[in-house]
N, C-alpha and C positions, 0 to 999 in steps of 0.2 A: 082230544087233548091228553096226553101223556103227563100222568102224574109223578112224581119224587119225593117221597119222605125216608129223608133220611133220620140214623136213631143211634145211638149207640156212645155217642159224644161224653165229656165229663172232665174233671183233673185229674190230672197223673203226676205222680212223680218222677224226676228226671229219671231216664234207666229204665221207665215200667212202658207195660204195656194195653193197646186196646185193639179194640175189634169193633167198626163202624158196618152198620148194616145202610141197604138202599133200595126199599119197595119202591118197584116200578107197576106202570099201567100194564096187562096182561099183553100176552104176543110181542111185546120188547125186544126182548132179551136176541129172541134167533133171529132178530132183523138188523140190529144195530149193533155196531161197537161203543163201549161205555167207559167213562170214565170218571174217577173223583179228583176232585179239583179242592184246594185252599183258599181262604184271601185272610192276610195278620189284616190286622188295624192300618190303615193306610197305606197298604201295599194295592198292588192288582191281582186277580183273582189267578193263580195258576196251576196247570195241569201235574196230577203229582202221579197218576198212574190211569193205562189203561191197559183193556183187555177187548178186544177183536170177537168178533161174532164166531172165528174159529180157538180162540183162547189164548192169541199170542199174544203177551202182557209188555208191555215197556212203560218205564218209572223215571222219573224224574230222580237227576243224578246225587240227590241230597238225602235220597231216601234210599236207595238202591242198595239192597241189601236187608233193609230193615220195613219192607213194605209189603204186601201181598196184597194184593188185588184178585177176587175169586168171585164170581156167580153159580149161581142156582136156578137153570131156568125152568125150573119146574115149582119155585117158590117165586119169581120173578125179584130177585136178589141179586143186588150186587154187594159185595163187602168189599172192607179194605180192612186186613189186618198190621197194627203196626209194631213193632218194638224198640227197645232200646229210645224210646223219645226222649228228645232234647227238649230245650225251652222253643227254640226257630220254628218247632213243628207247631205250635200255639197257634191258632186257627180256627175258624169256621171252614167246617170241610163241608162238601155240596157233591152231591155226584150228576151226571147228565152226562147225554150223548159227547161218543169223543169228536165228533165231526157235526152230527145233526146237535142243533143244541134247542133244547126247549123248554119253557119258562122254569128259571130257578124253584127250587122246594126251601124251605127256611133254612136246611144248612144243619150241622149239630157241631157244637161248641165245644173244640181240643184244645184245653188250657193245660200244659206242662209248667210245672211248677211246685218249688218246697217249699 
């Protein structure tokens, strides 16, 4: 069973920034492509970046620009660095396979906001 805890969540003010970390189950990382995903309050949950077993990253077009998606697989990490946040990015962010998906981790809670 491949585990997810993600960390790093919190408030920010509009403009600022954060840096979302993603412990995975060991041997992860060089078998899968990963990604972090969102879901606001009554939305569906959706893909906001990933990154490819060989490091090729693609983002979701609301964030592009203002998003980095980066592993470590020698920490079995995945991050998502963000900046410039808006209020719309206000989220529980969750990371998991970008294709394999396996049971959610509780998520860390991106509340932008003044």
């Amino acid at each position: 069973q491949v585990q997810l805890v993600e960390s790093g969540g919190g408030l920010v003010q509009p403009g600022g920034s954060l840096s979302l970390s993603c412990a995975t189950s060991q041997g992860v990382l060089p078998l899968y492509d990963m990604g972090w995903y969102r879901q606001a309050p009554g939305e569906q949950r959706e893909l906001v970046a990933s990154i490819t077993k060989r490091g090729i990253r693609k983002y979701l077009e609301s964030v592009k620009g203002r998003a980095t998606i980066s592993r470590d697989v020698a920490k079995d990490t995945v991050y998502l660095q963000m900046h410039s946040l808006r209020p719309e990015d206000t989220a529980v962010y969750f990371c998991n396979g970008a294709q394999t998906i396996w049971p959610w981790g509780q998520g860390t809670q991106v509340t932008v906001s003044s």
